[in-house]
Structures are given as structure tokens and as C-alpha cells.
Backbone as numpy.savetxt, mean C-alpha at the origin, in Angstrom:
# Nx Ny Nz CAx CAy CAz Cx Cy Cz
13.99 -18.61 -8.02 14.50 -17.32 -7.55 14.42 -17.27 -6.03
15.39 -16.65 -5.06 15.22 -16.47 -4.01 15.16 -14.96 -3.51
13.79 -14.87 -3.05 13.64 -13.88 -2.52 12.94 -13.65 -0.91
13.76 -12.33 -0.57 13.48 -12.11 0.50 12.35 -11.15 0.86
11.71 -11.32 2.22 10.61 -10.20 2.29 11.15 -9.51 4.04
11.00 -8.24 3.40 11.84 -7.51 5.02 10.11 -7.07 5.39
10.07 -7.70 6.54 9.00 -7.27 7.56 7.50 -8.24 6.89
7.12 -8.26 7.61 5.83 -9.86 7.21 4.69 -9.33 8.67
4.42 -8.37 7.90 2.76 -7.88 8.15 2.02 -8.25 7.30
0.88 -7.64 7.35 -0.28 -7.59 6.68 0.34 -7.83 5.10
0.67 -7.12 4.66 1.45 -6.59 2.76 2.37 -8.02 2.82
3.30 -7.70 3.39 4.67 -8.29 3.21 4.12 -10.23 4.07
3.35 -10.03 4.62 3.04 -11.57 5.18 2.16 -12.63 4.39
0.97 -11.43 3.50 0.33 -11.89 2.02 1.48 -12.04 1.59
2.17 -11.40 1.01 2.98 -11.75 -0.37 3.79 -13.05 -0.22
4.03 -13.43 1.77 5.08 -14.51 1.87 4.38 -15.44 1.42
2.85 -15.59 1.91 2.08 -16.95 1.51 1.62 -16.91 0.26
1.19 -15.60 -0.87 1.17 -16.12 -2.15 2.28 -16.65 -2.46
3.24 -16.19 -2.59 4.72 -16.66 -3.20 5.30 -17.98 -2.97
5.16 -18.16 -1.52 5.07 -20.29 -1.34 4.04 -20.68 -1.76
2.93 -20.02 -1.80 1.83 -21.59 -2.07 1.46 -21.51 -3.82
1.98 -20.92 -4.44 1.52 -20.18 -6.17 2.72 -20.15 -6.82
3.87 -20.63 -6.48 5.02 -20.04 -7.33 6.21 -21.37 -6.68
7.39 -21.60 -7.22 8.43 -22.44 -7.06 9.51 -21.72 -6.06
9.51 -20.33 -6.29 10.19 -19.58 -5.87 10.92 -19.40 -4.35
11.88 -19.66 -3.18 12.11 -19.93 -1.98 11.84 -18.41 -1.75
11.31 -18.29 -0.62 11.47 -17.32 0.56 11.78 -16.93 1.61
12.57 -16.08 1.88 12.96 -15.93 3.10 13.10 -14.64 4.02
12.58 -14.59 5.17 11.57 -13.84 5.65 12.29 -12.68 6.62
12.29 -11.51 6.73 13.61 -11.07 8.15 12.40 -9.84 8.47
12.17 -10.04 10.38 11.27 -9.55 10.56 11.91 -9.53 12.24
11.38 -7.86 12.90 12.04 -7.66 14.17 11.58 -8.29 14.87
10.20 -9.07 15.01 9.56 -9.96 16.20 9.69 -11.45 15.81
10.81 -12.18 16.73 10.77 -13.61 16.25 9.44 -14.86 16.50
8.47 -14.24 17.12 7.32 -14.35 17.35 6.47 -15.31 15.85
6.85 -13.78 15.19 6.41 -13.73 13.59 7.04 -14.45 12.66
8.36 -14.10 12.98 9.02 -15.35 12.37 8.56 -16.86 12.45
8.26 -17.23 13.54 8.16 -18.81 14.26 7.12 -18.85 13.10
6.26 -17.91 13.22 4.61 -18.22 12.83 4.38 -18.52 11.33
5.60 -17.60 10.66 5.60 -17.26 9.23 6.31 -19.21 8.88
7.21 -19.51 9.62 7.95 -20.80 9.33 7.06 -21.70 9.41
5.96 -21.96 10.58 5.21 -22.79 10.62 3.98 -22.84 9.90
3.79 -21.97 9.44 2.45 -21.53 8.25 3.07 -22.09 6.88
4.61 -22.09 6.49 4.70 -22.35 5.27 5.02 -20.97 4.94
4.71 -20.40 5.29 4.88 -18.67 3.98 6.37 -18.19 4.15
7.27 -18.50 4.73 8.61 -18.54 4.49 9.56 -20.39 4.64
10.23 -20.28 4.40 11.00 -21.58 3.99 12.14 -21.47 4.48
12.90 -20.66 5.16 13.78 -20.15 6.04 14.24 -18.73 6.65
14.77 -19.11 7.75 14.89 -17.80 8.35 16.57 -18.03 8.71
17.16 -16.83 8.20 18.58 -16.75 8.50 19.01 -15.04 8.57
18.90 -14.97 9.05 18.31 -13.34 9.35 18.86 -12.60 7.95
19.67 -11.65 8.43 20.33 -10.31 7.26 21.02 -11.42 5.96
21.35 -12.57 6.55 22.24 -13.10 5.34 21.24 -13.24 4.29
20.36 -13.50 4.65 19.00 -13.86 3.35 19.35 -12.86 2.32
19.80 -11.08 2.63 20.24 -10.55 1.50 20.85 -10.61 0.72
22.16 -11.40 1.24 23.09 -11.73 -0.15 22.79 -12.94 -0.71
21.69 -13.34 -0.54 21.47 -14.82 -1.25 20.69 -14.66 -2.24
19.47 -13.36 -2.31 18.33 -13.04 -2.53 18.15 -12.84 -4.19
18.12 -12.90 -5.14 17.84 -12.04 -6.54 16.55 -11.26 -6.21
16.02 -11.40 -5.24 14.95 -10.02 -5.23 14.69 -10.02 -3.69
14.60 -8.66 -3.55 14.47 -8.41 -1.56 12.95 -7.64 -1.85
12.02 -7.75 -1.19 11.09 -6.56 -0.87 10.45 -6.09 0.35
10.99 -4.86 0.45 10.72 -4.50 1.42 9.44 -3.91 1.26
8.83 -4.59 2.96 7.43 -4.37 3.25 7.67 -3.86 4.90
7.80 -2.56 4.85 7.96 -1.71 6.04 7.19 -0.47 5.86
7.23 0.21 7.01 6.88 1.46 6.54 7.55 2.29 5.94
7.05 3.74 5.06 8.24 4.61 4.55 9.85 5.23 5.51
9.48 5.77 6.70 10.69 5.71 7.22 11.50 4.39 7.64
11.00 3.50 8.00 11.76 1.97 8.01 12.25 1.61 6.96
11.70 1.49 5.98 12.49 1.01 4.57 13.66 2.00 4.47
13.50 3.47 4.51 14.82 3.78 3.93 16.11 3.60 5.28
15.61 3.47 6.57 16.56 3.24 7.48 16.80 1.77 7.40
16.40 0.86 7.01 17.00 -0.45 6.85 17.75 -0.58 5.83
17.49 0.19 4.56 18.67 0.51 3.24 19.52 1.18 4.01
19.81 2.17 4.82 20.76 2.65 4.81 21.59 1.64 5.59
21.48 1.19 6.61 21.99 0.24 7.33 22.21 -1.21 6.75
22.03 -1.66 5.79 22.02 -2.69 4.96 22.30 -2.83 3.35
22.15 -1.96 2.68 22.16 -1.60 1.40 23.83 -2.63 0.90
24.50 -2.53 1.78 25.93 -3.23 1.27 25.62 -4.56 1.33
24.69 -5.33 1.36 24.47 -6.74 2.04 23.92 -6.79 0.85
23.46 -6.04 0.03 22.46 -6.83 -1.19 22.96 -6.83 -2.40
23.10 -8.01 -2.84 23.75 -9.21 -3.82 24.00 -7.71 -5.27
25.00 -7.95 -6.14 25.18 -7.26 -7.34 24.31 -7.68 -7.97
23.65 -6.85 -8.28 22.75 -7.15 -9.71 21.04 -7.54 -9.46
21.18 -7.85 -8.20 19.81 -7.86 -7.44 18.86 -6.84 -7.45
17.84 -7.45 -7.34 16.70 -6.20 -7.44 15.89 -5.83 -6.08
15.84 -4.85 -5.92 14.99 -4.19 -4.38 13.76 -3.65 -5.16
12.67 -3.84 -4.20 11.51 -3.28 -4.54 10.80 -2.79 -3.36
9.78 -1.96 -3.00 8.90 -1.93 -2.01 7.51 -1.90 -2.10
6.96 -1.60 -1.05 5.24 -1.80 -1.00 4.93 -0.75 -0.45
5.24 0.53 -0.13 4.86 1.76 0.57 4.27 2.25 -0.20
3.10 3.00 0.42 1.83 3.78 0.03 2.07 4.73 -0.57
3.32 5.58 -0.42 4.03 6.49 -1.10 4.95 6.35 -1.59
5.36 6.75 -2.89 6.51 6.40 -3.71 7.71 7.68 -3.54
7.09 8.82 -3.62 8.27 9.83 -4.41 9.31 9.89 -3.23
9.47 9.86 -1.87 10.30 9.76 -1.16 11.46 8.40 -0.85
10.63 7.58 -1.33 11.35 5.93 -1.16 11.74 6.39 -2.34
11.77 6.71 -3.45 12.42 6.25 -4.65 13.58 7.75 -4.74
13.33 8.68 -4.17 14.10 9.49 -4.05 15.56 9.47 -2.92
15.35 8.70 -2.23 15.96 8.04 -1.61 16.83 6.79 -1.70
16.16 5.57 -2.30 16.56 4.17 -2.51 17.11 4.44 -3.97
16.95 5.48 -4.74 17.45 4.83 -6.01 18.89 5.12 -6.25
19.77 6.23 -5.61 20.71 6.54 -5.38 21.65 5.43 -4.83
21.11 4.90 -3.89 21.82 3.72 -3.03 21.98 2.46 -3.82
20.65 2.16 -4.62 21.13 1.21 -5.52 22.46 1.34 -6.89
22.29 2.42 -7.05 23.64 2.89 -8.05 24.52 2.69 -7.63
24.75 3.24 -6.24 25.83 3.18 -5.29 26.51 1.70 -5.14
25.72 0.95 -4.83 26.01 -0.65 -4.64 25.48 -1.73 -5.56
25.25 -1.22 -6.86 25.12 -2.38 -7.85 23.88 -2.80 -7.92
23.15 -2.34 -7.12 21.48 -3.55 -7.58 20.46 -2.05 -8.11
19.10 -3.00 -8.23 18.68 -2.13 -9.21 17.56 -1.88 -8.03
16.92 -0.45 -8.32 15.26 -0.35 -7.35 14.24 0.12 -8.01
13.39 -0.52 -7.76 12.10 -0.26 -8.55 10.91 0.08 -7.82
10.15 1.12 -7.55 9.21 1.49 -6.85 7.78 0.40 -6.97
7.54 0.00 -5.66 6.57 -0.77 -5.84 4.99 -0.60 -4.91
4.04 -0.58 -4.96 2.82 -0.65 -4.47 1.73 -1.39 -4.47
1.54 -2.93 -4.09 0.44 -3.60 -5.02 -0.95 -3.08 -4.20
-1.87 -2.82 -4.87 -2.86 -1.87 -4.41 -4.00 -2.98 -3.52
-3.96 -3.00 -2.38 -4.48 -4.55 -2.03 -4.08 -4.19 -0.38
-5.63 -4.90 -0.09 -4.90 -4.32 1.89 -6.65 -4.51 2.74
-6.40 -4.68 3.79 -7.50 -4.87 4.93 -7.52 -3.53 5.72
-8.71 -4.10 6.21 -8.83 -3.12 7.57 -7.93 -3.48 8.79
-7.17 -4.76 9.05 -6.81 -5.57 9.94 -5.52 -5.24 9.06
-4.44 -5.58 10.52 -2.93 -5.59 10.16 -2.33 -6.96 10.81
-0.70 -6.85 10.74 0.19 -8.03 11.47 -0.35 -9.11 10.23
0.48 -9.65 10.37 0.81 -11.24 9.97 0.02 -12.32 10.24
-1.11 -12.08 11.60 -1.98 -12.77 11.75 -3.69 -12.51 10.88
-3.78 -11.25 9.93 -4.60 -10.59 8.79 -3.83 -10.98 7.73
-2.46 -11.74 7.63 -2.30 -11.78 6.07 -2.76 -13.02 5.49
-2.80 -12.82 3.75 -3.74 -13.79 3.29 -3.33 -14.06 2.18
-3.23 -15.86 1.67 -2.47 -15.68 0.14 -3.10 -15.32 -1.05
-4.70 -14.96 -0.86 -5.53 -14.45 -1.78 -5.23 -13.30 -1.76
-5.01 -12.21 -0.83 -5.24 -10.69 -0.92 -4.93 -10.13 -2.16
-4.18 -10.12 -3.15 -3.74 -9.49 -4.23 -4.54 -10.34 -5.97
-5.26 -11.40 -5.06 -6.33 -11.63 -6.65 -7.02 -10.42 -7.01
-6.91 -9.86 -8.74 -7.66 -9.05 -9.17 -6.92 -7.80 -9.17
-5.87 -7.77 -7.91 -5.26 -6.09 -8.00 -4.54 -5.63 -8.71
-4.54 -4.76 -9.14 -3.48 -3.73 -9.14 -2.10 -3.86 -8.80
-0.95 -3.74 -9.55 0.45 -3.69 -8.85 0.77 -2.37 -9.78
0.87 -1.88 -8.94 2.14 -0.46 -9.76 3.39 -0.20 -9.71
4.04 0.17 -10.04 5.53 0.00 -10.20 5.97 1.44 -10.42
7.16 1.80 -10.24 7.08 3.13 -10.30 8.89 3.05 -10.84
9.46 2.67 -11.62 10.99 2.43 -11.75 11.75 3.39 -12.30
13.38 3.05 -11.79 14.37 4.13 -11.96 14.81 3.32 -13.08
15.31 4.40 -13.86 15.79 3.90 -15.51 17.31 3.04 -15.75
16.96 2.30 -16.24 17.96 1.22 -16.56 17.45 -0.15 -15.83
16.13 -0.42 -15.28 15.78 -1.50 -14.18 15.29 -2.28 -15.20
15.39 -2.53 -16.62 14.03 -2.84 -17.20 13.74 -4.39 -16.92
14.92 -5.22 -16.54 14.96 -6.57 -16.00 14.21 -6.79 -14.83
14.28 -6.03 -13.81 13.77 -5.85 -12.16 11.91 -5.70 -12.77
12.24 -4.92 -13.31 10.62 -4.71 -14.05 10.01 -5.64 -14.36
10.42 -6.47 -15.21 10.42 -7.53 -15.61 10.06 -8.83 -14.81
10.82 -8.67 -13.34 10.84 -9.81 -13.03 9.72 -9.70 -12.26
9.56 -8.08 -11.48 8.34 -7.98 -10.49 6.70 -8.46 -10.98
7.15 -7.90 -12.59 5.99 -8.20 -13.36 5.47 -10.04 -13.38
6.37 -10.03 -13.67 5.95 -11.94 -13.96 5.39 -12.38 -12.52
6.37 -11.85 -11.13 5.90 -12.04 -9.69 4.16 -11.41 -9.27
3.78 -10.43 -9.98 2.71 -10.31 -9.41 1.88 -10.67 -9.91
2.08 -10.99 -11.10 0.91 -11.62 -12.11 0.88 -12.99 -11.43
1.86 -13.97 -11.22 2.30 -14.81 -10.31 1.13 -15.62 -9.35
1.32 -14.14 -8.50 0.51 -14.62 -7.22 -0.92 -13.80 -7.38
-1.54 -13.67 -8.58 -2.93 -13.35 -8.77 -3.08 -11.61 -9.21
-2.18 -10.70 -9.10 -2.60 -9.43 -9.43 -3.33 -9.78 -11.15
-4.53 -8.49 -11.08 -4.90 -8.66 -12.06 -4.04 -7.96 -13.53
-3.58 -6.89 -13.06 -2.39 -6.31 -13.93 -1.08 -5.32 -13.00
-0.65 -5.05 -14.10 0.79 -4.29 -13.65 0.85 -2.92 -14.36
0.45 -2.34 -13.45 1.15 -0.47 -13.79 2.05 0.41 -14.14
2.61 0.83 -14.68 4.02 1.41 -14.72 3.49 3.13 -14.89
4.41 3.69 -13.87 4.18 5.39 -13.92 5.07 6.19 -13.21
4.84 7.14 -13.08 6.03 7.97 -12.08 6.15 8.05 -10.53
6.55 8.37 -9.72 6.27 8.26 -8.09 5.62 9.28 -8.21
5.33 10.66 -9.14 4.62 11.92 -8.75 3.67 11.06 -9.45
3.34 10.84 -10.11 1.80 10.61 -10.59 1.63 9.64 -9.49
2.20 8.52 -9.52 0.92 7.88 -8.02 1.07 8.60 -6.82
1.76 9.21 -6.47 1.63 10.21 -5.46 -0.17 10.82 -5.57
0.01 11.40 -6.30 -1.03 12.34 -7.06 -2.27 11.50 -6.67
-2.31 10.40 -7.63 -3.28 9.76 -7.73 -3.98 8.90 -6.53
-2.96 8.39 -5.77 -3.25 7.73 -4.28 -3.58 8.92 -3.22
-3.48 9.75 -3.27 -4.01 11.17 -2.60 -5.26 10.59 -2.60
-6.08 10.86 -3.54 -7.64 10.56 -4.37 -7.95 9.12 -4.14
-7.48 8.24 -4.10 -7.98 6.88 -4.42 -7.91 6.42 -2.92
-6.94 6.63 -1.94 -6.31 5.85 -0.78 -6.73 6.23 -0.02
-5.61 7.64 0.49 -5.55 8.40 1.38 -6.95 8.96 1.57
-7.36 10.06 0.61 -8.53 10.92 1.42 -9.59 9.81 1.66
-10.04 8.67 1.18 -11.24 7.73 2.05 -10.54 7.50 3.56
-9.66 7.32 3.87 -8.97 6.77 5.19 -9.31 8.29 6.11
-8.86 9.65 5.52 -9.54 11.07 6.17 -11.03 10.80 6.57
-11.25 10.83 5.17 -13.16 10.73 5.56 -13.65 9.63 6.63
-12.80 8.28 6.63 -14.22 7.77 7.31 -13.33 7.78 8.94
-12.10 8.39 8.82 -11.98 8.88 9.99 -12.63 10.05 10.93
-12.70 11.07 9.85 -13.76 12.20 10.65 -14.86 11.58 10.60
-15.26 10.90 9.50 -16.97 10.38 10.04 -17.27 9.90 11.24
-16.41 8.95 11.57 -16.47 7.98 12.99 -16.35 8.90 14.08
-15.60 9.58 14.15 -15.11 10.69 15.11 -16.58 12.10 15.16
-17.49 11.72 14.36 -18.78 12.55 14.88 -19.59 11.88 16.38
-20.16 12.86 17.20 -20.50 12.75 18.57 -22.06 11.52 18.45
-22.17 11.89 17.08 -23.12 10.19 16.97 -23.11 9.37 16.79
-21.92 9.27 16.67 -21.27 7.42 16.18 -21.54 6.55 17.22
-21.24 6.95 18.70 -21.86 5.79 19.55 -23.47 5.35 19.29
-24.22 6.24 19.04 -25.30 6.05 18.68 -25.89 5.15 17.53
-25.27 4.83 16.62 -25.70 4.29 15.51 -25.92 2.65 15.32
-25.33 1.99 16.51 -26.25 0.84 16.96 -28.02 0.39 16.35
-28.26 -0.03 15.43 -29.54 -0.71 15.67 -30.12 0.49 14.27
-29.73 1.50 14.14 -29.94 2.69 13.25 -29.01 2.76 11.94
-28.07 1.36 11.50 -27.32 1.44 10.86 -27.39 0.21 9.77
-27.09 0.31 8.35 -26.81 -1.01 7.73 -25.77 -0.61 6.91
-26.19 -0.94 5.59 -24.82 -0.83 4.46 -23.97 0.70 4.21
-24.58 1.62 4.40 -24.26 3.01 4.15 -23.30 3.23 5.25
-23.63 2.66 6.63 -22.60 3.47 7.80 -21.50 2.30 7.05
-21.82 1.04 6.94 -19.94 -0.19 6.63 -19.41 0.49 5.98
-20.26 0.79 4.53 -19.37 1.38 3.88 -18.29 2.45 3.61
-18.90 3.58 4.80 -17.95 4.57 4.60 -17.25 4.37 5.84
-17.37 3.71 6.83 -16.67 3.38 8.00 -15.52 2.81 7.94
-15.68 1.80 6.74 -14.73 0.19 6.99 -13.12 0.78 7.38
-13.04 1.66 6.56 -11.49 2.28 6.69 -10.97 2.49 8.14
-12.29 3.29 8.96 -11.65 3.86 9.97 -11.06 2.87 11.41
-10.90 1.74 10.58 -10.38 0.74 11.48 -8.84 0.80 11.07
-8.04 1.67 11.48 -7.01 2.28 10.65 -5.71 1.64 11.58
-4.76 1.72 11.03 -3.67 1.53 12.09 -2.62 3.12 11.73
-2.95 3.22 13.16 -2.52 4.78 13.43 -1.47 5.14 13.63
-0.32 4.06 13.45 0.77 4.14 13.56 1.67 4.22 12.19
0.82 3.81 11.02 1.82 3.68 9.77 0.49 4.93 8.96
-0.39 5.44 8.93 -1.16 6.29 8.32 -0.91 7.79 8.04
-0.67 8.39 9.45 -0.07 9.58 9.56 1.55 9.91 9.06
1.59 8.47 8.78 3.42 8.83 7.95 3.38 8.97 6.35
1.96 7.98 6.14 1.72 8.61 5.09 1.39 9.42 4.81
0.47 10.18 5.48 -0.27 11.34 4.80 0.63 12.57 5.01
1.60 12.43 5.93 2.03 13.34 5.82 3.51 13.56 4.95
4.02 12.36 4.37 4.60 11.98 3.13 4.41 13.12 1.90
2.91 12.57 1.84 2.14 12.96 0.97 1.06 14.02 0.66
1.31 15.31 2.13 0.71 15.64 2.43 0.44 17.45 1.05
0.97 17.38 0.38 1.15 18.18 -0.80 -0.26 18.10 -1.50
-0.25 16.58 -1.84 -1.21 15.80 -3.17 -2.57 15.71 -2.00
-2.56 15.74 -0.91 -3.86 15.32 -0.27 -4.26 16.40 0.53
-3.42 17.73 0.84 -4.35 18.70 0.96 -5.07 19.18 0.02
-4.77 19.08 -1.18 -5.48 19.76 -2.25 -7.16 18.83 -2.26
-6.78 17.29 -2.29 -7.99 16.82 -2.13 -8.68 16.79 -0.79
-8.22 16.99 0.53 -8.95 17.89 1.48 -9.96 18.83 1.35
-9.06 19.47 0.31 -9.95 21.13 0.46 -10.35 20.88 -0.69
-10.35 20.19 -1.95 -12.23 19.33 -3.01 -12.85 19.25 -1.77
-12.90 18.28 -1.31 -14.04 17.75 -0.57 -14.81 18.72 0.26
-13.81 19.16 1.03 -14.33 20.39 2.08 -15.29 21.68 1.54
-14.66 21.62 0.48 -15.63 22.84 -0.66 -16.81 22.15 -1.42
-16.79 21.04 -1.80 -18.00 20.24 -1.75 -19.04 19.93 -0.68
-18.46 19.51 0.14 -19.40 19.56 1.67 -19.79 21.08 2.20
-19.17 21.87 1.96 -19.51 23.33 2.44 -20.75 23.85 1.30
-20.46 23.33 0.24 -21.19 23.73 -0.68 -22.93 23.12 -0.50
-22.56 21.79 -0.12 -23.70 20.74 0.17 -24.63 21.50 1.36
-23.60 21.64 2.12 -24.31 22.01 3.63 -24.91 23.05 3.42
-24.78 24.38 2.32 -25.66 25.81 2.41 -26.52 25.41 1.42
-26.47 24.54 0.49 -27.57 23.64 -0.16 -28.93 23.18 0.76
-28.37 22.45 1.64 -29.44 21.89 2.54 -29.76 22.84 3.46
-28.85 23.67 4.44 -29.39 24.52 5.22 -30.97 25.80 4.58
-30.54 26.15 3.35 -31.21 27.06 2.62 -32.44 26.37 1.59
-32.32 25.10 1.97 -33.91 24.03 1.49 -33.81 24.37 -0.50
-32.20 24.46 -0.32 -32.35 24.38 -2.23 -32.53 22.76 -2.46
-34.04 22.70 -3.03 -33.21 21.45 -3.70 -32.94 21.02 -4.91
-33.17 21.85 -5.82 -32.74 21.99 -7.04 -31.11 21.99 -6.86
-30.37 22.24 -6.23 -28.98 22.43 -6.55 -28.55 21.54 -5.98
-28.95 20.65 -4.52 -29.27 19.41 -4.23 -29.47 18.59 -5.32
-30.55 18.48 -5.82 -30.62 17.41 -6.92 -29.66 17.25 -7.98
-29.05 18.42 -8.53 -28.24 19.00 -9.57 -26.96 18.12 -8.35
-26.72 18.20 -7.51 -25.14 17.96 -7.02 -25.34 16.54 -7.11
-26.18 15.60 -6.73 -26.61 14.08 -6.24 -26.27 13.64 -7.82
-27.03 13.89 -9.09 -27.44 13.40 -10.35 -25.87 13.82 -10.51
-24.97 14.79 -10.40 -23.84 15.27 -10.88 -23.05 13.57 -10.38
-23.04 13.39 -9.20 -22.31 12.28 -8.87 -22.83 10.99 -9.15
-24.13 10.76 -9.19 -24.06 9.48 -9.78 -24.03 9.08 -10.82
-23.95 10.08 -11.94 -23.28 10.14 -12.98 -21.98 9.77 -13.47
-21.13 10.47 -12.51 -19.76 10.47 -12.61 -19.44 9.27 -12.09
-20.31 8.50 -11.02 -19.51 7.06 -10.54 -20.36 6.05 -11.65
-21.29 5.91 -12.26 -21.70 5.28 -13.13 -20.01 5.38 -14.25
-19.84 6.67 -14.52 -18.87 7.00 -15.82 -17.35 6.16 -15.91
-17.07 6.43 -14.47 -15.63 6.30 -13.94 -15.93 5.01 -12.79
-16.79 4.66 -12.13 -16.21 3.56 -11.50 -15.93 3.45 -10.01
């Protein structure tokens, strides 16, 4: 199968090197910095570069851009991709890409299937991607009806290059659900870091500050497009948390610790339960 990967960052630069080094499959790579290109050719994780034509050659394109890039490169390209071909993506948010892209595929013959494989660093660019990153994960899929082939094929592809399974659901439910799972840790350990003691924590710190920190090594340029995508499903989990912490804080200010203890045992309960 030949497939193409639009943009070869972090997401899309993993997937170039699982897919050459785990699979038979050719790749071919179209990315705005020829920089990346050179790098992606000489690493092996693409097998040619021929820019836009790679689309009509492709039985599967995936785009690995951000949410407004992907749908401005469909719009500007959408006629270039082969009948019967399948488009997929990797954006953090679904209900707008698929509200968008699935129309266009009707329009011009190929099929689109909402895609997300749940898998990612603190580090970005092409020089953080890795052909392990997606052992063990998660791929979700989010598809418009009549794709069941595209489905099909993404499925066999991620199992492929190491995902541990394949998801199928709606763009509102992972909307929903990546609110909770994604997004609000990337909030939190952003305000955490952003407290006036963080320079301080030098020499005063071990596993507890990594852990809730690791996120806030964020790239601030593709984050805020999500959240604010998505910003419906993740105010609501904003304001959980915020009413939990408000709740915590007149807990501790007022030396309850019965309701303290009652909140602590409540949660380690629930992550024992769920995970």
C-alpha cells in the first residue's frame, strides 16, 4: 500500500518510522520544511519525496497537522486524492475535522475516517519522533458511515506498527472523553508550573513534582487550538476540578480532617477501581 503522511512531526514522523521499519508498505512524506524532509529520507522513515503528487498515488494519506491545518490543506488539495482512497487524521479533536473533512470526501470520492492514536511526548518535531511511540496504545477511530474498508485498513495499520488495540466511537464521545483524559492534565500541570514556587523546587523535589509537571513542557502553539476546539467538553472538567480544589482548600484551611481523609480514601479508591 502506498501511503502518504502530510506533516512529519512528532505523531506523523513516529508513524513514518513505524510504517518503514514494521510493515512492507512505501511511504511518502509532504512536509513545509525541506529540512525535515532531507532528514525523514535519510533516516529511512519515508522512501520518497515528490511533493503533492504523493496524493494521487496514495491508497491512504494521513494527515498529521494541526486541526486548522488539516482542514486548510483538504480544502486546497482534496481534488488530488486518488478515488476510492482513504484520508485519515491524528488531531486531538475529532468533532470539527470530521465535521468538516467528511463532506469533502463525498464530494471527491474517497472515504474519511476520524483518527487519534493516543500516544505522544513531552518533546515535538521530527527530531522527538520514534518508531516505538505507539507500542501498547490506543488508536481510536471515529468514522463516517459507509468507510467500513478505510476502517479496516487503518485497523490492520495500527495494529501493524504496535498499537495495542483499536477504538471505534463518535467524534462527540472522544471529544467528551479526551476533555478528561488529555486536555485537563496539560491545564493542570500548566497552572501548577506557573505557581510563584516553581523556581524554588530545585533540590525539594522528586517523583510527585515529574509527575504532575511532565506535561507542562507543552508546545504552545498546537494546545490552545485544541482546547479551544474543545473548549465545551473541558470547561465542564475545569470547573470538576476547581470545585474539588475549592472544596479541598476550605477542608484544609478549617483543619477538617475527617473530610480530608474522606476526600484522599475517596480517590484512591477510585484510581485503584478505574486505573
Amino acid at each position: 500500500m502506498n501511503i502518504t503522511i502530510v506533516g512529519l512531526g512528532l505523531i506523523g514522523g513516529s508513524l513514518a518510522k513505524a510504517i518503514s521499519s514494521r510493515t512492507s508498505h512505501i511511504v511518502f512524506g509532504i512536509d513545509r520544511d525541506p529540512k525535515v524532509l532531507d532528514e525523514a529520507l535519510a533516516d529511512g522513515a519515508i522512501r520518497h519525496d515528490i511533493g503533492l503528487g504523493a496524493l494521487e498515488k496514495s491508497n491512504l494519506v494521513i494527515l498529521a497537522l494541526y486541526p486548522a491545518q488539516c482542514i486548510k490543506f483538504m480544502e486546497q488539495n482534496a481534488s488530488r486524492i486518488r478515488k476510492g482512497a482513504v484520508v485519515t487524521d491524528v488531531c486531538g479533536v475529532k468533532k470539527s475535522i470530521c465535521d468538516a473533512l467528511t463532506p469533502m470526501a463525498k464530494k471527491f470520492g474517497f472515504c474519511f475516517v476520524g483518527g487519534h492514536p493516543m500516544a505522544g511526548r513531552e518533546q515535538y518535531g521530527f527530531e522527538a519522533a520514534k518508531q516505538d511511540l505507539f507500542d501498547g496504545a490506543s488508536y481510536v477511530l471515529t468514522p463516517s458511515d459507509g468507510c467500513d474498508d478505510g476502517v479496516e485498513r487503518i485497523r490492520e495499520l495500527a495494529l501493524s506498527i504496535g498499537c495495542g488495540r483499536v477504538v471505534l466511537t463518535t467524534p462527540e464521545d472522544h471529544d467528551r472523553r479526551i476533555a478528561y483524559t488529555s486536555q485537563l492534565p496539560h491545564v493542570l500541570a500548566a497552572a501548577y508550573v506557573n505557581s510563584p514556587t516553581c523556581p524554588m523546587h530545585v533540590g525539594y523535589s522528586a517523583g510527585s513534582y515529574l509527575d504532575v509537571s511532565r506535561v507542562a513542557r507543552i508546545n504552545e502553539n498546537l494546545w490552545p487550538e485544541l482546547f479551544i476546539q474543545n473548549r465545551d467538553a473541558l470547561v465542564v472538567e475545569i470547573d470538576f476540578l476547581i470545585q474539588n480544589l475549592t472544596r479541598m482548600r476550605q477542608d484544609v484551611a478549617s483543619k477538617d480532617q475527617d473530610a480530608l481523609t474522606a476526600a484522599l480514601r475517596n480517590s484512591r479508591l477510585r484510581k485503584e477501581t478505574y486505573g
